[in-house]
C-alpha positions as CSV (number, residue, x, y, z in Angstrom):
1,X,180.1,27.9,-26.3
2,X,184.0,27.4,-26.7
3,X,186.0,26.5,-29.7
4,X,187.0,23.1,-28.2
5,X,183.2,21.8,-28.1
6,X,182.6,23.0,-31.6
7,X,186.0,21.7,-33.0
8,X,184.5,18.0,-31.3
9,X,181.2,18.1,-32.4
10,X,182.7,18.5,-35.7
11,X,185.3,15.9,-35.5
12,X,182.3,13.6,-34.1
13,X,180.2,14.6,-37.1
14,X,182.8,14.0,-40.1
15,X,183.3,10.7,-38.5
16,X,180.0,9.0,-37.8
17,X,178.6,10.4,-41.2
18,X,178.1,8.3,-43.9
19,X,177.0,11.5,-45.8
20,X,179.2,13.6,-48.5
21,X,178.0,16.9,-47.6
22,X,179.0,16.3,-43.5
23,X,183.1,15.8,-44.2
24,X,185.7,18.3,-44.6
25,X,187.2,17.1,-48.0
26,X,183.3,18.1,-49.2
27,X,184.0,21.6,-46.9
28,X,187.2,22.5,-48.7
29,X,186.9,20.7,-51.8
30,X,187.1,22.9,-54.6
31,X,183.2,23.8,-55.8
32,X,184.1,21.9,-59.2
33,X,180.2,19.7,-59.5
34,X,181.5,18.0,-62.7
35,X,184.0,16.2,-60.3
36,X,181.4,15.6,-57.6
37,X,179.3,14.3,-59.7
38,X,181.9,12.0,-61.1
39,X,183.0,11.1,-57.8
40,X,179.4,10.4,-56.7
41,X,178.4,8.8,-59.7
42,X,181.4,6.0,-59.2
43,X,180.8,5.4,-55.9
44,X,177.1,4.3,-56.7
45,X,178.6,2.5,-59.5
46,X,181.1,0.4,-56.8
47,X,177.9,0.0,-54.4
48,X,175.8,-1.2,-57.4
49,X,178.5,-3.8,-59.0
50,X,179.4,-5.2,-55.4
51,X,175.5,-5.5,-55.0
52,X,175.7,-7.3,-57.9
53,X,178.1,-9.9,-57.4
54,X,176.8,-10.6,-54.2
55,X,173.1,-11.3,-56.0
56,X,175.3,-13.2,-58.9
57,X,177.2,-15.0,-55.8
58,X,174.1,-16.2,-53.7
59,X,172.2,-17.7,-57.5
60,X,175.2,-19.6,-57.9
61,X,175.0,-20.9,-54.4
62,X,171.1,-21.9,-54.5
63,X,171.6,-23.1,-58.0
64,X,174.0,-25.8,-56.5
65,X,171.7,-26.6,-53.2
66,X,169.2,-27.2,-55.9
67,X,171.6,-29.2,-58.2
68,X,172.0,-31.1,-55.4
69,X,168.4,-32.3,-54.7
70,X,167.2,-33.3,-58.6
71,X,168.0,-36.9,-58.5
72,X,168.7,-36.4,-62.9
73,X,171.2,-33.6,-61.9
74,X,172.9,-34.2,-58.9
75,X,174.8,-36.9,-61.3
76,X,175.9,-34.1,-63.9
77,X,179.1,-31.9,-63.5
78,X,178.1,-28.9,-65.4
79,X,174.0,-28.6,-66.4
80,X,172.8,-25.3,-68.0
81,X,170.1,-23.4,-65.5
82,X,167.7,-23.1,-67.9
83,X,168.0,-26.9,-68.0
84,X,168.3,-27.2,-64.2
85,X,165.3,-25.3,-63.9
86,X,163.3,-27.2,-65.9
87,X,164.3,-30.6,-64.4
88,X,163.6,-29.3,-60.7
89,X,160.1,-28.0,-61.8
90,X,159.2,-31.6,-63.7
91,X,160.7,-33.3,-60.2
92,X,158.3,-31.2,-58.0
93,X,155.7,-31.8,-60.1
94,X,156.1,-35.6,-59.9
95,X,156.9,-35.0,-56.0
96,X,153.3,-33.6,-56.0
97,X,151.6,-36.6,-58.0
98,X,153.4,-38.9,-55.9
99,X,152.3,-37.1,-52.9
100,X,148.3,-36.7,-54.0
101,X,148.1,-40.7,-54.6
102,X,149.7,-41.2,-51.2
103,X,147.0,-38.9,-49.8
104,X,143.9,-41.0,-52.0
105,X,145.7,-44.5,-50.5
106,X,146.0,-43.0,-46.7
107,X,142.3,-42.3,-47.2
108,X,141.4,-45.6,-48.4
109,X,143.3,-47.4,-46.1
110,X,141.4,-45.5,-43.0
111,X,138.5,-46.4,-44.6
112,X,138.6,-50.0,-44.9
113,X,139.9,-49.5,-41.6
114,X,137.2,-48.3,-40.0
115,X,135.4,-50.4,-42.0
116,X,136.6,-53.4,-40.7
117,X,136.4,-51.9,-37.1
118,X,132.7,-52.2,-37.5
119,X,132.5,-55.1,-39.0
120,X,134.7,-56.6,-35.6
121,X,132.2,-54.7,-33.4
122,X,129.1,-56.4,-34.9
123,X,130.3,-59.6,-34.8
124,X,131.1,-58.8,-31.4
125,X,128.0,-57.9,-30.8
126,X,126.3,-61.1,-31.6
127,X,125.7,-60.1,-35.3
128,X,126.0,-62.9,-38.3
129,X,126.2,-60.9,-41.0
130,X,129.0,-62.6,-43.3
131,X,132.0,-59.7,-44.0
132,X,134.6,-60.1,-46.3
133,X,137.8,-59.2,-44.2
C-alpha cells in the first residue's frame, strides 16, 4: 500500500463520519476527558434543546389546526390548551352522538322503506290488505 491511498482513505473517513473518535481534532486533541466530556455533553445538550423546540414547534402548530376546527374556539384569539383540550373532546363527543342518531334514523328510514316496498308489491300482486303509507 502507498502513503497516498492511506492519506485518502483517511481524508474520506474524517469526512463522512459523523463519529468523534474518527476525526483528527479527536487524533491530536490533547487526552484531557474532562474536556471531552464537556464538549460531548453540550453537543447532546444542542441536539436535545433543538429536538425540543421542534416537538414545542409542531404542538403549537396542531394546537392551532385544532383551534381551528372547535366551532366555541375558532372564535377566540388566545384559549388556554387545557381549555382547548377540553372543548375539542366535549365537540367530538357530541360529533359522535350526532353521528349514532344519524345511524338509528338511516336504519329506520331503510326500514320503512323496505317496508313500504312490500306493501307496493302486494298490492301489486292483487292483495287488499289496507297499509298505512
Amino acid at each position: 500500500m502507498n502513503i497516498d491511498l492511506l492519506l485518502r482513505a483517511v481524508q474520506y473517513v474524517e469526512t463522512n463520519s459523523d463519529h468523534d473518535y474518527c476525526s483528527s481534532d479527536f487524533v491530536n486533541s490533547p487526552r484531557n476527558p474532562k474536556k471531552q466530556v464537556k464538549d460531548k455533553s453540550s453537543r447532546r445538550r444542542g441536539y436535545h434543546n433543538e429536538l425540543e423546540r421542534k416537538r414545542r414547534a409542531d404542538l403549537r402548530d396542531n394546537l392551532e389546526l385544532l383551534k381551528d376546527i372547535v366551532p366555541v374556539c375558532s372564535d377566540q384569539r388566545r384559549i388556554s390548551t387545557v381549555k382547548l383540550l377540553n372543548e375539542a373532546s366535549a365537540y367530538i363527543e357530541s360529533l359522535k352522538e350526532k353521528s349514532d342518531k344519524l345511524e338509528s334514523e338511516i336504519v329506520n328510514l331503510k326500514n320503512e322503506c323496505l317496508s313500504k316496498q312490500q306493501c307496493i308489491k302486494k298490492l301489486e300482486n292483487g292483495g287488499h290488505h289496507s297499509y298505512a303509507m
